[in-house]
C-alpha positions in Angstrom: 46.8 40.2 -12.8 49.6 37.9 -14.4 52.7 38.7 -15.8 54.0 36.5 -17.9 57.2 36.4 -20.1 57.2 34.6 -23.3 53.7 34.9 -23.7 54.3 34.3 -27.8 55.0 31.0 -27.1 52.0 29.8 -25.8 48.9 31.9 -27.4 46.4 28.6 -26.5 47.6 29.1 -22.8 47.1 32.8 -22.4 43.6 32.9 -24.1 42.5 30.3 -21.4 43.9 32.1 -18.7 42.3 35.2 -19.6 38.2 33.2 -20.2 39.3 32.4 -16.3 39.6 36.0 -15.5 42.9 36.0 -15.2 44.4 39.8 -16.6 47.9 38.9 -18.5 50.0 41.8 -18.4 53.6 42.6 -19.6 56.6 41.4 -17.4 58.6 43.9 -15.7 61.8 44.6 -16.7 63.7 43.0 -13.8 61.6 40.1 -12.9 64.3 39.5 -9.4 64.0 42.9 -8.4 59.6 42.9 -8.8 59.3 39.6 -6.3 61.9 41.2 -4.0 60.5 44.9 -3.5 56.7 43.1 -3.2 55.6 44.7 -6.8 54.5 41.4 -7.9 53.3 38.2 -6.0 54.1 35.7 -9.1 55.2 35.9 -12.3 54.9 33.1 -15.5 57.8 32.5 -17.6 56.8 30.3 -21.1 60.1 29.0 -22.3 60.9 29.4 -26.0 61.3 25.1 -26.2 57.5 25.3 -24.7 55.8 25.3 -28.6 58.4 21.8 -29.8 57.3 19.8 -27.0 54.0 20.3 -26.8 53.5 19.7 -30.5 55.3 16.6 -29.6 52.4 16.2 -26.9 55.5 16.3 -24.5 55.6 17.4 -21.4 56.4 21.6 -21.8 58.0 23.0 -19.4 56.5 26.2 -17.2 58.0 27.9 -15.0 56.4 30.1 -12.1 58.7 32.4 -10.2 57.8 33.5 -6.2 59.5 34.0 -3.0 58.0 31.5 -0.8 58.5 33.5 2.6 56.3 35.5 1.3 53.0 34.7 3.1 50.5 37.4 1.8 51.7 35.8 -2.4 50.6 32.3 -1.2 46.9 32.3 -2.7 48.0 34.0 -5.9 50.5 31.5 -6.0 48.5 28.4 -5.6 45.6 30.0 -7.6 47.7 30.1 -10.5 49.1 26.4 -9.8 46.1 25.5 -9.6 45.0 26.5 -13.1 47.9 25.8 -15.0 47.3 22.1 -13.5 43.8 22.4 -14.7 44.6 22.8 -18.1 46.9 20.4 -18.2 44.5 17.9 -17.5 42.4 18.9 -19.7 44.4 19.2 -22.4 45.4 15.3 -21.3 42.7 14.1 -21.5 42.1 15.3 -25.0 44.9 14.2 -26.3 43.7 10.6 -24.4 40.2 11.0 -26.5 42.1 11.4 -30.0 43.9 8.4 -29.7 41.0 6.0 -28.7 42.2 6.0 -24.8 39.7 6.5 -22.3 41.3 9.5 -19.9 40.4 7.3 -16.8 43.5 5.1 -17.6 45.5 8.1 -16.8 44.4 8.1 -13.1 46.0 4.9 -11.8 45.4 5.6 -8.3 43.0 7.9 -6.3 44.0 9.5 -3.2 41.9 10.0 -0.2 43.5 12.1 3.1 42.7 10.9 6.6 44.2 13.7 9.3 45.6 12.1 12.2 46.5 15.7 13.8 46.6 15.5 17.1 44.4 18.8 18.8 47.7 19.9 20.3 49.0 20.0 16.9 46.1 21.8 15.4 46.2 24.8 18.5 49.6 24.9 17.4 48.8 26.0 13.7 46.4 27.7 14.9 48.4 29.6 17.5 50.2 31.9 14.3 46.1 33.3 13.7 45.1 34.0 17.8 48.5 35.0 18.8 49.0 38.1 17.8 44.8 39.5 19.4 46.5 37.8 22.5 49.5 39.6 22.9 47.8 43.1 21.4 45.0 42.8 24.1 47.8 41.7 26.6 49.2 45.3 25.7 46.7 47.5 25.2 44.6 46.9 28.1 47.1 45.3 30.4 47.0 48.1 32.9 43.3 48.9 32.2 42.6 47.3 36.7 44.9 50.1 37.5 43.8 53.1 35.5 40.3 52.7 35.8 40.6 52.7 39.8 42.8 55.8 39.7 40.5 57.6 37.6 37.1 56.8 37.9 37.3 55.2 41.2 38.9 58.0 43.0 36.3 60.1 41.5 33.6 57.5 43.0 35.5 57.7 46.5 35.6 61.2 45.9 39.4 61.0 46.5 40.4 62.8 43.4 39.2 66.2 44.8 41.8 66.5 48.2 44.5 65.0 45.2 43.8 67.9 42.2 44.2 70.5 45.1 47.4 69.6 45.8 49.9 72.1 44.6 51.3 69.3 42.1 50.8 70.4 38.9 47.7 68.5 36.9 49.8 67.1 34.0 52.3 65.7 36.2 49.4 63.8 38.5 47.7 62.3 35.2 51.6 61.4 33.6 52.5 59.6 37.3 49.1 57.7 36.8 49.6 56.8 33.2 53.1 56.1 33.7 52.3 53.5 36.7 49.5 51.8 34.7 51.9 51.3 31.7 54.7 49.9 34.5 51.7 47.4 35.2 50.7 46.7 31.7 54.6 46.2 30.3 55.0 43.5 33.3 52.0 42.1 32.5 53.3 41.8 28.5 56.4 40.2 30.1 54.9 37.7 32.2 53.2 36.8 29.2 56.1 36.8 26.1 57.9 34.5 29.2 55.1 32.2 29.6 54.8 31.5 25.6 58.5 31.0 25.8 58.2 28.2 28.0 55.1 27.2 25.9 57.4 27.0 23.1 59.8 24.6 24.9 57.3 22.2 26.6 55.5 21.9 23.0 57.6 20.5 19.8 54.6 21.6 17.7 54.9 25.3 18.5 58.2 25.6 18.8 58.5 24.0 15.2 56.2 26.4 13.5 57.1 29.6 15.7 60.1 31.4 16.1 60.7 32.0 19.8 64.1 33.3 21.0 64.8 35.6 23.5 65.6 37.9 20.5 62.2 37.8 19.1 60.9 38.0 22.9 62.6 41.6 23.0 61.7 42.2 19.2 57.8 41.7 20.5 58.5 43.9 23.2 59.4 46.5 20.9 56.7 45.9 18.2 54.1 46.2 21.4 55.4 48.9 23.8 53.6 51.5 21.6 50.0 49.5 22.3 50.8 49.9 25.8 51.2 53.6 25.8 48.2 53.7 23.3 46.0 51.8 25.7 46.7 53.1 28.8 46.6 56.7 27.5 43.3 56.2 25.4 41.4 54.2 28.6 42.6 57.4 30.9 41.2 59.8 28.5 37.7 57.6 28.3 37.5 56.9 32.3 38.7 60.2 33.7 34.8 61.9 32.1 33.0 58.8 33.5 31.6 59.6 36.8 31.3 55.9 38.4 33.4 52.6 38.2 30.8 51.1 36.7 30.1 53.6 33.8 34.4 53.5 33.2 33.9 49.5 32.8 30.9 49.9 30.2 34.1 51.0 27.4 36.0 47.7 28.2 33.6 46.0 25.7 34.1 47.8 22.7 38.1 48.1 23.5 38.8 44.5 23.5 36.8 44.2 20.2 38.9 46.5 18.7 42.5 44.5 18.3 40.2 41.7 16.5 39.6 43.9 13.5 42.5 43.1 11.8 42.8 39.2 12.6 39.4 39.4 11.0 40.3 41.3 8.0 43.1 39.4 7.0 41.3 35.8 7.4 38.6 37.3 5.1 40.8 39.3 2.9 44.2 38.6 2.8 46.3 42.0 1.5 49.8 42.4 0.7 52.1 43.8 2.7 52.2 47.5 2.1 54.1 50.4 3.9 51.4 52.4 5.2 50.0 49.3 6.8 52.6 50.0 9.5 51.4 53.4 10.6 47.7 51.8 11.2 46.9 51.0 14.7 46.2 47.2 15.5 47.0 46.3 11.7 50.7 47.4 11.9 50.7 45.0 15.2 49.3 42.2 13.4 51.7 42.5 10.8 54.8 42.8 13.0 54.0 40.1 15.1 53.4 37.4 12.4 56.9 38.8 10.8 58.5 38.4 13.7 57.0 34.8 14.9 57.8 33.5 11.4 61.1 34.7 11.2 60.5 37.3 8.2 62.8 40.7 8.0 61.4 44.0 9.3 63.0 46.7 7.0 64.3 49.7 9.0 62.2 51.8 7.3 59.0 50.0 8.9 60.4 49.7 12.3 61.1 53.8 11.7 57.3 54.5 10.6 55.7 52.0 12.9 57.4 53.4 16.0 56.9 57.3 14.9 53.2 56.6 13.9 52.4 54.7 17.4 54.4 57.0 19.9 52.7 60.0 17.9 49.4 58.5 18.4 50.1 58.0 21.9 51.6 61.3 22.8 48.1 63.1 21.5 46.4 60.4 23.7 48.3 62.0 26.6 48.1 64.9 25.6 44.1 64.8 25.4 43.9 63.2 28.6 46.2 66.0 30.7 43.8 68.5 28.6 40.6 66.6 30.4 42.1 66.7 33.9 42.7 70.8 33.3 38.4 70.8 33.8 37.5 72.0 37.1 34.3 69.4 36.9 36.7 66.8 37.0 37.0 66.4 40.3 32.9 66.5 41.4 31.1 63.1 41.4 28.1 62.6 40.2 
């Protein structure tokens, strides 16, 4: 969908957007205010001197209206620059035809591209699509080593037993374990944010495209201290009904496939930026962290939504997993 103002003044123009599938539809009322709240990725405006000049086979003037820090409007963007360049060549090289003038003679020179990208420069492009699975697996399975050997692997050793006997109440022995596991995991994420920090500083290329300040080092904390939580929680709830190490280690596969899912997505299908994006587990990550890297404003009201929705999740994650540990089973390997 296209809206375009001043659509009377160019009839030609709109009939062959729409035989390219192209839905032309009414301009809002405040054309500012629609790019600025996200209601529209692009907007056409057709002058009212577009008709004189081009019956003057002048150039006419066109005028596309975006907000260019807007990454998910990009393909609408250069889809539409894209067609508005095709029919202008077209209509070119008609105009060429009628006077005698083969359109050739238009095209003076013709460009061919070599890259000369270095590969460090290419990782570095590339870093804004595999960061953010990084850091997400970073913090939702950074303290996976330590819950999985005090869960399953005391339950192997057949150590949990003498420790669920103690007079220490059962929610308080699984929130010590979860809570020491997300310790791990959060210096884990630290060690990490520190080491792409320095990454940043020993490489121009990154540090160029990336923004990477101690302010969005504590912003990414922020944006992934809920995955921790989520993780940890989610892995204690899985490992504490597996019997063996080995049966608790079967669920890492699946785990790590899981903050891929968005990446994936959003390569094949790019969406706009919508609000309840941020209340989606993995996606709202994904989201954050490219606004962040790139320097783009989180609102309030999606820092509010994305921390409620992922220290909810996670409190019914630990809330399910100091339900398992109230099963008297628990503590019999098998």
């Amino acid at each position: 969908e296209l809206p375009v103002v001043g659509r009377e003044h160019a009839p030609n123009l709109i009939a062959w957007l729409e035989g390219q599938n192209v839905v032309v539809k009414a301009p809002p009322r405040d054309i500012n205010a629609a790019i600025a709240n996200q209601d529209e990725d692009v907007i056409l405006r057709i002058g009212p001197e577009f008709p004189a000049q081009w019956r003057k086979s002048l150039p006419a003037p066109l005028e596309i209206i975006q907000d260019s820090t807007r990454q998910d409007a990009q393909i609408p963007v250069q889809r539409l620059q894209g067609l508005l360049s095709a029919y202008g060549g077209q209509t070119g090289s008609l105009r060429l035809l009628a006077r005698g003038i083969s359109p050739g003679t238009a095209t003076a020179i013709q460009i061919r591209r070599t890259d000369l990208a270095t590969p460090e420069a290419q990782r570095g492009r590339m870093l804004s699509f595999i960061l953010p699975y990084f850091l997400i697996i970073s913090a939702f399975l950074g303290g996976a080593a330590l819950i999985l050997d005090a869960t399953a692997g005391e339950r192997e050793r057949q150590s949990l037993e003498p420790l669920l006997a103690t007079p220490a109440p059962r929610g308080a022995i699984v929130s010590g374990k979860i809570a020491a596991a997300c310790l791990l995991a959060l210096v884990s994420l630290l060690l990490t944010l520190l080491a792409f920090k320095l990454g940043a500083l020993l490489s121009p290329t990154v540090g160029r495209q990336m923004e990477v300040s101690f302010m969005t080092i504590a912003k990414l904390v922020l944006i992934l201290l809920p995955m921790v939580f989520i993780g940890t929680t989610l892995l204690t709830y899985l490992a504490a009904a597996a019997k063996s190490m080995k049966e608790a280690q079967s669920h890492m596969t699946w785990l790590m496939l899981l903050p891929m899912l968005p990446t994936i997505v959003l390569l094949v299908n790019p969406v706009k930026t919508q609000m309840w994006q941020f209340a989606v587990p993995f996606l709202a990550q994904n989201q954050l962290i490219l606004k962040v890297v790139r320097g783009e404003v989180v609102t309030a009201q999606q820092w509010a939504l994305y921390l409620a929705a992922g220290f909810g999740l996670a409190a019914i994650l630990w809330f399910a997993a100091t339900r398992r540990y109230q099963q008297e089973q628990l503590a019999i390997s098998g």
